[in-house]
VMD Tcl script that draws the C-alpha trace (Angstrom):
set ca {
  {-5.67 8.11 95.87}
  {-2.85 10.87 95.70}
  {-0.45 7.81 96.12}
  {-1.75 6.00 93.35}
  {-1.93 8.67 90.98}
  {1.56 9.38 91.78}
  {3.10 6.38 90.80}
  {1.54 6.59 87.07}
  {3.34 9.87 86.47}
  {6.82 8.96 84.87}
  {10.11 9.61 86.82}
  {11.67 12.81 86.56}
  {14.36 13.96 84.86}
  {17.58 12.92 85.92}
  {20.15 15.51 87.17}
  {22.43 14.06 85.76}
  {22.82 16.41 82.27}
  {25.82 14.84 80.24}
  {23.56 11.72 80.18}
  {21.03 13.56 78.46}
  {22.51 15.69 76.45}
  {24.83 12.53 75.47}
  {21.54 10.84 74.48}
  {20.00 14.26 72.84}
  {23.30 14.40 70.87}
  {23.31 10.67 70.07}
  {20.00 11.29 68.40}
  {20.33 14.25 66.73}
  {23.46 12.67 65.16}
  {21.44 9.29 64.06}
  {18.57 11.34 62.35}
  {21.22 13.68 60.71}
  {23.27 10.65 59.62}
  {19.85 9.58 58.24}
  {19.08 13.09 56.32}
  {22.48 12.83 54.72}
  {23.13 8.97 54.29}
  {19.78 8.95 52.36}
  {20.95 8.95 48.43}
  {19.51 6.50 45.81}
  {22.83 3.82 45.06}
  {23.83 4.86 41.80}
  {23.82 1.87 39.01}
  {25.45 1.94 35.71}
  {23.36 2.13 33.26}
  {22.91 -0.40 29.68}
  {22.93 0.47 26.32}
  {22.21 4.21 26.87}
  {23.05 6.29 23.78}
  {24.03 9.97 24.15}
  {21.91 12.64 23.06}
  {23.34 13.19 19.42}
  {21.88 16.14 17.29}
  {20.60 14.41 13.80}
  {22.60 15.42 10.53}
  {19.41 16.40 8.64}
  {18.67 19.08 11.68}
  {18.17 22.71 10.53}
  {20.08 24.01 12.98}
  {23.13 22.55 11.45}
  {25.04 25.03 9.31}
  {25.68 22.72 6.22}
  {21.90 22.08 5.92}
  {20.74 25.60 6.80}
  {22.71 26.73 3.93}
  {21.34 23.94 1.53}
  {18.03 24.88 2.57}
  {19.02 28.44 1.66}
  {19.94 28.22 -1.48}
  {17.25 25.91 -2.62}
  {14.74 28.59 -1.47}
  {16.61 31.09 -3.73}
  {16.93 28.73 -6.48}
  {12.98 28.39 -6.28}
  {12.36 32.18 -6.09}
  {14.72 33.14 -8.88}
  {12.95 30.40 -11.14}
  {9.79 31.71 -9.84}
  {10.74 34.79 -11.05}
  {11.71 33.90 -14.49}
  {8.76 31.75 -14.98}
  {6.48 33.91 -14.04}
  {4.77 32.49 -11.50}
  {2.88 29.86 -13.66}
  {3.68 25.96 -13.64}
  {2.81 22.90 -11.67}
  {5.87 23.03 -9.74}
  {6.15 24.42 -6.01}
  {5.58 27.48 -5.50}
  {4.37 27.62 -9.32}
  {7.94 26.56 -11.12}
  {8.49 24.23 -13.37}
  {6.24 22.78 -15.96}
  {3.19 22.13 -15.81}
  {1.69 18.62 -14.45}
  {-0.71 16.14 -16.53}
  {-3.88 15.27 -14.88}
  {-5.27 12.31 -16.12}
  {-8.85 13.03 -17.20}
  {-11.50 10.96 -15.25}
  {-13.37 8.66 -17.24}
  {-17.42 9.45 -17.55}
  {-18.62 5.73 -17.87}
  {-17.53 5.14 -13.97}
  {-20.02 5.82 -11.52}
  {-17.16 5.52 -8.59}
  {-15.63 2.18 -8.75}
  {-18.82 0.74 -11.41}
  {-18.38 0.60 -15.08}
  {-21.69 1.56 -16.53}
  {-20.18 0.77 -20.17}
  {-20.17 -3.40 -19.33}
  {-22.93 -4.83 -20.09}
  {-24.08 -7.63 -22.52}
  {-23.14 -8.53 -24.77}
  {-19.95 -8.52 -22.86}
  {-16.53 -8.12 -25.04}
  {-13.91 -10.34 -23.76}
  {-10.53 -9.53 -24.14}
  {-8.80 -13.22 -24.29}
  {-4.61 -13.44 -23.20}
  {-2.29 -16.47 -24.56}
  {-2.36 -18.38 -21.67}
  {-5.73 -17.95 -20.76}
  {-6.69 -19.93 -24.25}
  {-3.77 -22.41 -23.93}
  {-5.33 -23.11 -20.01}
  {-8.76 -23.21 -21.10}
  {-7.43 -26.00 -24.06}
  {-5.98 -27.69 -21.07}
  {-8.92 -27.71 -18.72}
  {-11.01 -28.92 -21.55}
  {-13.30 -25.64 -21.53}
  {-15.33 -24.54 -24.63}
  {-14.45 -20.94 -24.20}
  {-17.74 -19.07 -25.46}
  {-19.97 -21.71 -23.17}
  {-17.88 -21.49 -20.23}
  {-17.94 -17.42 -20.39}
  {-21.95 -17.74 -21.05}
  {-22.20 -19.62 -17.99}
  {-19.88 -17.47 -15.61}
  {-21.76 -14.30 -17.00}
  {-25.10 -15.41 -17.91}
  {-25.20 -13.17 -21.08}
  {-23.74 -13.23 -24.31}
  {-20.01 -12.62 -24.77}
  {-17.55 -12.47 -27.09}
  {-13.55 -12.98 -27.38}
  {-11.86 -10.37 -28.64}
  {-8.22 -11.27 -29.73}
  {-5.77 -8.45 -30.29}
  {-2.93 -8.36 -32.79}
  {-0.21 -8.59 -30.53}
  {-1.43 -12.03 -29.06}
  {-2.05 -13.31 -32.46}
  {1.73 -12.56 -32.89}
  {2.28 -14.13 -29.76}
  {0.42 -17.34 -30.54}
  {2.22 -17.71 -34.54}
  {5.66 -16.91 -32.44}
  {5.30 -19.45 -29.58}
  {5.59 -22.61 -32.50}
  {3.93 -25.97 -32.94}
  {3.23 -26.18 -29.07}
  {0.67 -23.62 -29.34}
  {-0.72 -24.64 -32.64}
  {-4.31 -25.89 -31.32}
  {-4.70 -22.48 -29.10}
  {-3.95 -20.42 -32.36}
  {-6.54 -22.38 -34.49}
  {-9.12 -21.53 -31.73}
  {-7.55 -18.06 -31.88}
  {-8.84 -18.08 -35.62}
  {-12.66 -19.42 -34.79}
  {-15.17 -17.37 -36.66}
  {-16.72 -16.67 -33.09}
  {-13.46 -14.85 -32.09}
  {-13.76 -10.81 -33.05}
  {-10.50 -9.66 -34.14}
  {-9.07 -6.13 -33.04}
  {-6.33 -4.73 -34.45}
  {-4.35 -2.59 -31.69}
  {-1.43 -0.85 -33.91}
  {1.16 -1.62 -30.98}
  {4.84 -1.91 -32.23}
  {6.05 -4.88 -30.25}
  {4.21 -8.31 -30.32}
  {4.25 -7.80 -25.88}
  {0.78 -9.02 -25.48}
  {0.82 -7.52 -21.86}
  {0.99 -3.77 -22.40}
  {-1.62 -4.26 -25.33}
  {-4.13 -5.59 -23.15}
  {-3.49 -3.06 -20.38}
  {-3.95 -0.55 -22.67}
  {-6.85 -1.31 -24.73}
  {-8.17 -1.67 -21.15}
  {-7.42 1.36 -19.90}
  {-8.26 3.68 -23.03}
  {-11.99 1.90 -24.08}
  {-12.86 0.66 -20.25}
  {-15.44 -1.54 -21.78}
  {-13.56 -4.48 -21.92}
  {-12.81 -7.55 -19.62}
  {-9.58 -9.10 -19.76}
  {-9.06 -12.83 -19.55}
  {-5.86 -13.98 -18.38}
  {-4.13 -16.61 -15.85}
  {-1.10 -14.54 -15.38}
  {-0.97 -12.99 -11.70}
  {1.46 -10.03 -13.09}
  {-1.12 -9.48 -15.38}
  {-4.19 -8.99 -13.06}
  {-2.17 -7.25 -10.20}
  {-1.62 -4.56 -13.37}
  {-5.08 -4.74 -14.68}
  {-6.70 -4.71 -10.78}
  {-5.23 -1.05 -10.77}
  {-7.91 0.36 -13.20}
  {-11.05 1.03 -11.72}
  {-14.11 -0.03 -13.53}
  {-12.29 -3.27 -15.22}
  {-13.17 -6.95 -14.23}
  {-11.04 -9.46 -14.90}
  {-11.14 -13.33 -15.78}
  {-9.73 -16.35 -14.82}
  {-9.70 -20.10 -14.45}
  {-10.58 -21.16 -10.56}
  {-11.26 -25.13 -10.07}
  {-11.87 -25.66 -13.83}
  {-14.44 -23.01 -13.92}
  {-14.48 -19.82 -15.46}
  {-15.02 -16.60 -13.00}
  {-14.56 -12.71 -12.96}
  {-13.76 -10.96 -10.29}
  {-14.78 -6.50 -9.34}
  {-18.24 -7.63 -11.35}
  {-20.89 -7.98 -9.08}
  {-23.35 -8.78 -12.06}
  {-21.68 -11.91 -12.74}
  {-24.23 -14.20 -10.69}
  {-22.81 -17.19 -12.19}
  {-19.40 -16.92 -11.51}
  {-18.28 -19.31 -8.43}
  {-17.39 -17.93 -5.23}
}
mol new
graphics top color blue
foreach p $ca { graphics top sphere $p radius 0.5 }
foreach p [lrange $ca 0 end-1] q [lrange $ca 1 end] { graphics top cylinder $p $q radius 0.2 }
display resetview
């Protein structure tokens, strides 16, 4: 049994010590070469940008001393004005707020409602002559209620300017039926007339086939406006108007 269990022991050392420390050494030197070898291969880099300090930064001088003296500017005018005005820091003059209108109950007009007034545009006649469209029927029907066209002064102008072409949309222009505003505006621009009788009385809705025109009139709240869709009248921002198509 001794016998055995001495040949499972391993061999002794050798006496031989350049051999081992040759091997030791050997070793030492292979991990070492490993510990210092050991660095990440450098690539060049693409497209990188150096780290450039922006010309609107306060820390550069020329802008510090900009900002400066705008800060003084605003305190001496602060100082002379008192510190009243709708400016920053209270200079300047003062600011217009546009007063909101009482007939809007948030985005709903509670000053539409029948019999509906019906602001009518140039082409939005000369269309509706085109489509074959009785204009008072075909507004009953998209609105279910009684309406009436309202013509301005400014497209009546519009209409006598525009020549023989337009000659059957001005005779409808001049139908008994038709209520007749006058508007005072300078120009004959039939545009800015309607926008503004819009936007001062809000209890109006405009009629008109020009895109310009309802992008411009879509920007007052509480206004519907008209159009021609498939040879049918409909309104659009009126959720009262059943009959309208979809």
């Amino acid at each position: 049994a001794r016998e055995r269990h001495s040949s499972l022991r391993p061999p002794p050392p050798s006496s031989n010590s350049s051999t081992d420390g040759r091997t030791n050494n050997t070793t030492y030197r292979i991990n070492k070469r490993i510990i210092i070898m050991g660095k990440a291969k450098k690539t060049r880099k693409f497209a990188v940008a150096k780290k450039v300090i922006s010309p609107k930064d306060p820390r550069v001088k020329s802008v510090a001393k900009v900002a400066r003296e705008k800060r003084e500017k605003e305190r001496d005018a602060d100082k002379e004005g008192g510190g009243s005005g709708g400016g920053k820091n209270g200079a300047g003059p003062p600011r217009r707020v546009e007063q909101g209108v009482s007939a809007l109950f948030f985005q709903y007009n509670e000053q539409l409602g029948p019999p509906y007034h019906v602001l009518v545009d140039t082409n939005f006649l000369n269309f509706s002559i085109r489509n074959k469209l009785d204009v008072v029927r075909s507004m009953m029907d998209c609105l279910l209620a009684k309406c009436i066209p309202c013509v301005t002064d400014c497209v009546m102008g519009e209409l006598e300017k525009l020549g023989a072409k337009y000659r059957i949309a001005l005779r409808l222009a001049k139908d008994p039926r038709f209520e007749r505003i006058p508007c005072g505006c300078r120009g004959c621009y039939a545009d800015d007339c309607l926008v503004q009788m819009a936007r001062q009385w809000r209890c109006f809705v405009v009629a008109t086939c020009d895109r310009e025109l309802r992008a411009r009139v879509r920007k007052i709240p509480g206004v519907p406006c008209m159009y021609i869709s498939a040879r049918k009248y409909t309104v659009e921002r009126m959720p009262e108007a059943f009959g309208a198509p979809r």
